[in-house]
C-alpha positions in Angstrom: -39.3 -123.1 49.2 -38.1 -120.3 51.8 -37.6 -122.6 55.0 -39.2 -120.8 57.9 -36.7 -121.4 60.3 -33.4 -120.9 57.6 -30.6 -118.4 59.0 -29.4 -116.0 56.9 -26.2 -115.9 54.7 -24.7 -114.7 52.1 -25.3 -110.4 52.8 -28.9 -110.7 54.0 -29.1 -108.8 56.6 -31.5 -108.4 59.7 -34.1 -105.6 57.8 -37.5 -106.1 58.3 -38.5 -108.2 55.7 -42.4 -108.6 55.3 -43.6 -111.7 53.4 -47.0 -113.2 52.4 -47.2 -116.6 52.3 -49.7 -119.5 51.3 -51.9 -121.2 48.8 -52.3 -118.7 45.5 -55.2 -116.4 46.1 -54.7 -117.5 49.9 -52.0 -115.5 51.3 -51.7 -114.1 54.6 -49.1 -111.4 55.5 -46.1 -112.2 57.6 -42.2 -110.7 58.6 -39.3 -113.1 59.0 -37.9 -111.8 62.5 -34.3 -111.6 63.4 -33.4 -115.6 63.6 -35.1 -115.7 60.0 -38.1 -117.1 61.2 -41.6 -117.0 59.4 -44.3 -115.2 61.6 -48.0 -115.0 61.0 -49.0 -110.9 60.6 -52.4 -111.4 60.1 -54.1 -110.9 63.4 -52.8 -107.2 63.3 -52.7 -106.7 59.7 -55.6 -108.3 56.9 -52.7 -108.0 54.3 -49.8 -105.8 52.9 -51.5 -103.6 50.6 -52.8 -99.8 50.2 -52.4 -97.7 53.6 -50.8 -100.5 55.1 -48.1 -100.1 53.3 -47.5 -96.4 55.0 -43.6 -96.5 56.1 -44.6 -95.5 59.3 -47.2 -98.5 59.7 -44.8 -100.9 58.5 -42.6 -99.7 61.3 -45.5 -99.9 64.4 -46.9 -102.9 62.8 -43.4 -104.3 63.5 -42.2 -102.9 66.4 -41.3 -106.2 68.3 -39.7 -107.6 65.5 -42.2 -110.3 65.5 -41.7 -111.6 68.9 -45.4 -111.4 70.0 -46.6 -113.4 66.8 -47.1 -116.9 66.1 -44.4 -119.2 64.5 -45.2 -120.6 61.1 -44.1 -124.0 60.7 -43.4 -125.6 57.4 -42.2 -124.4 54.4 -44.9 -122.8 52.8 -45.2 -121.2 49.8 -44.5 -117.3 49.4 -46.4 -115.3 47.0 -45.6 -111.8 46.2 -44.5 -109.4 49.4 -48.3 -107.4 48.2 -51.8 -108.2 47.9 -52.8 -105.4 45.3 -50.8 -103.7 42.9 -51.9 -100.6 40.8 -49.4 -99.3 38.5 -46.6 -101.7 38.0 -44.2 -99.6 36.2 -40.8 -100.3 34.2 -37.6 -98.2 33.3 -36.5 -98.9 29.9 -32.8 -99.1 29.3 -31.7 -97.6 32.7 -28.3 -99.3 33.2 -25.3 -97.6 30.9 -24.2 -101.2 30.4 -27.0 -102.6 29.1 -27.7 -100.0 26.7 -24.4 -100.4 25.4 -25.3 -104.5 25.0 -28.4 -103.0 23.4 -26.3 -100.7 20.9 -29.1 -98.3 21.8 -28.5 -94.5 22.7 -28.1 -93.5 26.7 -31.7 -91.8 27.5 -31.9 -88.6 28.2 -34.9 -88.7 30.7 -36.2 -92.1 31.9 -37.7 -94.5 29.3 -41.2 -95.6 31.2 -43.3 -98.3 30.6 -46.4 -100.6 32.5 -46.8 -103.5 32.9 -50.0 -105.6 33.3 -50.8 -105.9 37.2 -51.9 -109.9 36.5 -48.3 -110.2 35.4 -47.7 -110.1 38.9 -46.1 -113.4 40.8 -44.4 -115.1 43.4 -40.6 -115.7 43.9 -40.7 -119.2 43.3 -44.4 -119.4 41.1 -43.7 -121.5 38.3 -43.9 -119.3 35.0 -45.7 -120.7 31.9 -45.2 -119.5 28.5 -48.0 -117.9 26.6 -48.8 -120.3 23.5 -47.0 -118.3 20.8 -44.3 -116.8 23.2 -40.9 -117.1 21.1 -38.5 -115.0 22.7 -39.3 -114.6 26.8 -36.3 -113.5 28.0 -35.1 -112.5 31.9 -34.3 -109.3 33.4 -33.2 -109.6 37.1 -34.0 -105.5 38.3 -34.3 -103.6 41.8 -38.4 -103.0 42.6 -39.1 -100.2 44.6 -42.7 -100.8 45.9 -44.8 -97.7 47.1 -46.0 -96.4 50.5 -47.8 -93.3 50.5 -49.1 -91.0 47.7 -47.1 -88.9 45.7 -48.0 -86.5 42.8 -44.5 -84.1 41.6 -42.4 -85.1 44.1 -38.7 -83.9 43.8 -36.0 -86.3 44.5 -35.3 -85.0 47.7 -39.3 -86.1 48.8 -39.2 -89.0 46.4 -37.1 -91.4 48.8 -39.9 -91.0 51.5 -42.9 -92.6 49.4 -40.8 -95.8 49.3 -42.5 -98.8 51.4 -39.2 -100.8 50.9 -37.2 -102.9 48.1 -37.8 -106.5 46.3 -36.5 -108.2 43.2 -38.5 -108.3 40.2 -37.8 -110.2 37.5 -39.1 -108.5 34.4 -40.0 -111.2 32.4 -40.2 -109.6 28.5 -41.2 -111.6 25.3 -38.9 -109.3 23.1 -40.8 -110.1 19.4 -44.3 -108.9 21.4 -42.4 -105.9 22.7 -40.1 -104.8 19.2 -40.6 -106.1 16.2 -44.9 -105.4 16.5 -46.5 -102.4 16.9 -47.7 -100.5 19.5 -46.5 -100.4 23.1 -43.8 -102.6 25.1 -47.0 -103.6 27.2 -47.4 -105.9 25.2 -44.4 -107.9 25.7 -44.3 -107.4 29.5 -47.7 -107.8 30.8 -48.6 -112.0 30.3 -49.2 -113.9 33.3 -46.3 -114.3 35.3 -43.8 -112.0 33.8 -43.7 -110.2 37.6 -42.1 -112.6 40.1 -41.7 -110.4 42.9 -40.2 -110.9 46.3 -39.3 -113.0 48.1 -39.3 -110.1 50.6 -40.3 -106.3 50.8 -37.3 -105.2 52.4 -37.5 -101.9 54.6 -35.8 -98.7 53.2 -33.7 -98.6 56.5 -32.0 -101.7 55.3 -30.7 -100.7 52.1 -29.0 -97.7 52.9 -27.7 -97.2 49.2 -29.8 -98.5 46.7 -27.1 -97.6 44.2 -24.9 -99.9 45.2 -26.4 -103.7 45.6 -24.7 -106.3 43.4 -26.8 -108.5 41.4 -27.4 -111.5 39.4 -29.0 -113.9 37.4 -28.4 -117.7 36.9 -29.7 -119.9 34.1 -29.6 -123.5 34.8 -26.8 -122.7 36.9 -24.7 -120.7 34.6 -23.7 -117.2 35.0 -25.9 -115.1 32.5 -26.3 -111.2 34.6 -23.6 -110.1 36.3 -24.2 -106.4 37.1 -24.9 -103.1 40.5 -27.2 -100.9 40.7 -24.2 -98.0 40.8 -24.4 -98.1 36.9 -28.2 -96.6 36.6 -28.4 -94.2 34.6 -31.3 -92.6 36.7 -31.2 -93.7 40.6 -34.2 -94.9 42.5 -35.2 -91.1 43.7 -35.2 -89.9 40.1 -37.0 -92.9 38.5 -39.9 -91.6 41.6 -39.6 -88.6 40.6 -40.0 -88.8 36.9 -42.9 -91.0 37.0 -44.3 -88.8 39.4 -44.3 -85.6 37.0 -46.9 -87.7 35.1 -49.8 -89.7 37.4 -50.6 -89.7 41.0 -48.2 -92.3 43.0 -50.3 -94.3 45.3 -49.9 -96.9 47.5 -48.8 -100.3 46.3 -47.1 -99.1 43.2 -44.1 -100.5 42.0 -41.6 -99.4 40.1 -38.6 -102.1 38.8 -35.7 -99.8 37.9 -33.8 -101.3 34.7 -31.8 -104.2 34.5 -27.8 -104.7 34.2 -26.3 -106.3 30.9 -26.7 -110.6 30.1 -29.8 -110.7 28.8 -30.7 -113.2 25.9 -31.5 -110.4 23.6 -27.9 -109.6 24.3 -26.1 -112.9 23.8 -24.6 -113.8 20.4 -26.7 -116.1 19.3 -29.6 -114.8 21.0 -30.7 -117.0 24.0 -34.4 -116.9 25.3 -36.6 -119.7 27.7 -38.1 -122.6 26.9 -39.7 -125.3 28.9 -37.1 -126.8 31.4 -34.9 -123.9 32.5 -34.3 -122.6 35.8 -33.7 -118.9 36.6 -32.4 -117.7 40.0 -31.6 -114.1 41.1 -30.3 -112.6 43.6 -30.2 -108.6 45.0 -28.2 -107.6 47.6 -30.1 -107.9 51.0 -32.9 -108.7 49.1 -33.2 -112.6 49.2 -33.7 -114.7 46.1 -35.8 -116.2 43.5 -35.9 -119.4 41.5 -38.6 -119.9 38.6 -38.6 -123.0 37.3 -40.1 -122.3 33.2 -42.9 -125.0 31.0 -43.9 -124.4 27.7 -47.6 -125.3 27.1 
């Protein structure tokens, strides 16, 4: 669990970083102030979802920096950094080296897919394979999460709509997605193939989103090593794009591609089965570990 009272390390960095934490249907919002301390948001906020979510009422909701709201002790659970999510949107084969791993062609205008909001979990929420599920595999990508309505935005606008940044990890059960018919949905949408968080990081603190290292562990061995510099289409133009097609609102999220070392990619072919432990990491974004049981 994300210790309440943990300093941070390793590039974190003193963002505002809003959190919900608790039981599983239970959550109440919080922010970890500048000492990395868990505080309770919820006698200002009910939660972290729709117009809350406006950048500008993340920053009065937050002015302090916490120091008027009440210590959380423990180590409680956090679920994912939003209550609601309406479209949870993905961006097929957006890093140049993971198309390359993929032997597929560069796009030529972003590949988008959904998936299913109940796909949607915490950072550290166990993930149990669907009965059937052969080939689950991990994609450790940069979330951008949604803060005010947005229909044709250009790119120049599109950085504005952004509530802030998270980790997903888009969890993908590749024979669902390719080798049946229909649409990657499919593949993507099970319960639990969204881990989100642990944090919604404010834009302010990721100056360049096109340039945060990340990774992936499985059971503690290297398997994604990869930056967000080698997207194909940047944060602003994955907005934008999606944008040309259905209304933006708040609580969106978009997770931008993924960097090569996926199973699908490894010779043999790797994918989860009950036992192994993922854990990602993002720039100034935190971490996740997902522990993975087969029913």
């Amino acid at each position: 669990m994300h210790k309440a009272g943990k300093r941070l390390q390793n590039g974190e960095c003193d963002a505002m970083r809003f959190v919900r934490f608790g039981d599983s249907g239970q959550e109440k919002p919080g922010l970890l102030d500048a000492e990395g301390r868990l505080r309770d948001l919820s006698g200002r906020i009910a939660d972290l979802a729709d117009e809350t979510l406006d950048p500008d009422t993340l920053t009065a909701i937050s002015a302090d920096g916490g120091a008027g709201l009440p210590l959380v002790e423990g180590t409680p659970r956090l679920g994912p950094p939003i209550a609601r999510i309406g479209h949870f949107i993905g961006v097929g084969l957006n890093y140049a080296d993971h198309a390359e791993e993929a032997g597929m062609a560069i796009p030529a205008e972003p590949i988008l897919f959904t998936k299913a909001p109940g796909s949607l979990a915490g950072p550290e929420d166990p993930l149990i394979l669907p009965e059937g599920a052969l080939k689950a595999d991990w994609e450790v990508e940069l979330a951008v999460i949604i803060g005010r309505r947005g229909y044709r935005v250009g790119v120049e606008e599109a950085p504005s709509l952004i509530a802030g940044y998270a980790i997903c990890n888009d969890i993908s059960e590749r024979a669902w997605q390719i080798e049946t018919t229909g649409t990657w949905i499919k593949g993507k949408g099970a319960p639990g193939f969204g881990p989100l968080g642990p944090w919604l990081v404010t834009p302010d603190a990721i100056p360049d989103p096109q340039n945060l290292a990340m990774k992936l562990d499985l059971n503690g061995e290297a398997r994604q090593r990869g930056s967000s510099a080698t997207m194909i289409f940047g944060v602003a133009e994955c907005i934008s794009w999606a944008s040309r097609y259905f209304e933006l609102m708040p609580g969106d999220v978009i997770t931008t591609g993924t960097p090569p070392g996926v199973g699908m990619g490894m010779k043999p072919q790797r994918f989860l089965k009950d036992g192994d432990v993922m854990e990602l990491e993002i720039d100034g974004l935190g971490r996740q570990r997902t522990r993975v049981s087969a029913p």
